[in-house]
C-alpha positions as CSV (number, residue, x, y, z in Angstrom):
1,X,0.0,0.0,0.0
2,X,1.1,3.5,-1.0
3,X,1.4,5.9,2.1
4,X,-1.1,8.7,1.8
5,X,-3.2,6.7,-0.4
6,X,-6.5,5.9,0.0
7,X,-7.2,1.8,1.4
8,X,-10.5,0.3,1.3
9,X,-11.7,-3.5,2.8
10,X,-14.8,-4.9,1.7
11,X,-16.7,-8.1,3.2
12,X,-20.0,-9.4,3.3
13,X,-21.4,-9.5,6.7
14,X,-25.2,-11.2,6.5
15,X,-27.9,-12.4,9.5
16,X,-31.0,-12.0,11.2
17,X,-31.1,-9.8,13.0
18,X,-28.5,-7.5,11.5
19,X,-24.9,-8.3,13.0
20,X,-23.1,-5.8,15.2
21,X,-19.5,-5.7,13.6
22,X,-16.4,-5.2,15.5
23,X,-13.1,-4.2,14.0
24,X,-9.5,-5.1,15.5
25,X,-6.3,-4.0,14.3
26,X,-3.1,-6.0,16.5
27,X,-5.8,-7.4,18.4
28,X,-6.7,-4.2,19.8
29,X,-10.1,-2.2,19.0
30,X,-10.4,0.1,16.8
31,X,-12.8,3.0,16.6
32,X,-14.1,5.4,13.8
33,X,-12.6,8.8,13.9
34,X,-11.2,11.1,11.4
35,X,-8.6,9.0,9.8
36,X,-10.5,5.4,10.0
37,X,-14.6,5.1,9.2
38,X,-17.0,1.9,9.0
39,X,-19.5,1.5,6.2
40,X,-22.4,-1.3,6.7
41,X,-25.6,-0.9,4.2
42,X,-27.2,-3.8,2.8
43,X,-24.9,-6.3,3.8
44,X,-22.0,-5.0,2.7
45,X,-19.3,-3.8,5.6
46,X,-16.2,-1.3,4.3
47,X,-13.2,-0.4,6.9
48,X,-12.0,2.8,4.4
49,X,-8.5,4.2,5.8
50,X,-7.8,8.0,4.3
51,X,-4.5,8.8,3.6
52,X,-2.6,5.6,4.8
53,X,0.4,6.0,6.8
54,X,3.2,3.6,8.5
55,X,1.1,3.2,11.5
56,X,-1.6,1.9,10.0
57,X,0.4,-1.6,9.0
58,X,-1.1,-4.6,11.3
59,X,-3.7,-7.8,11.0
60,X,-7.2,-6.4,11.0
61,X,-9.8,-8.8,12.1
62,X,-13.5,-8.3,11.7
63,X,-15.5,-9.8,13.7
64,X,-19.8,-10.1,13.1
65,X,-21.9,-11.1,15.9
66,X,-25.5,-10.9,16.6
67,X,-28.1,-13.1,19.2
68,X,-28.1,-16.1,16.8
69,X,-24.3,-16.5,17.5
């Protein structure tokens, strides 16, 4: 990935009732804010980075649960 471009992850996160999604980067939670933003419509979840820098190298892990399991 460049630095200071633009990153975008796409998955397909599906159930009834709708999933709650969690993100993780390094196994630690991560939380929208001006940098970082989550996207869930119609079953379709995004984790869009703006303007990727050095920091923002890790494992992500996305995690969908809701009542059913």
């Amino acid at each position: 990935m460049l630095c200071n471009a633009n990153a975008a992850l796409e998955f397909v996160i599906t159930g009834t009732p709708t999933p709650k999604v969690y993100v993780c980067r390094d196994d630690q939670p991560l939380s929208q804010n001006d940098h970082i933003h989550f996207l869930f419509e119609k079953g379709k979840f995004s984790l869009v980075i703006n303007s990727v820098v050095h920091e923002d190298a890790g494992t992500y892990k996305i995690t969908a649960e809701n009542k059913a399991g």
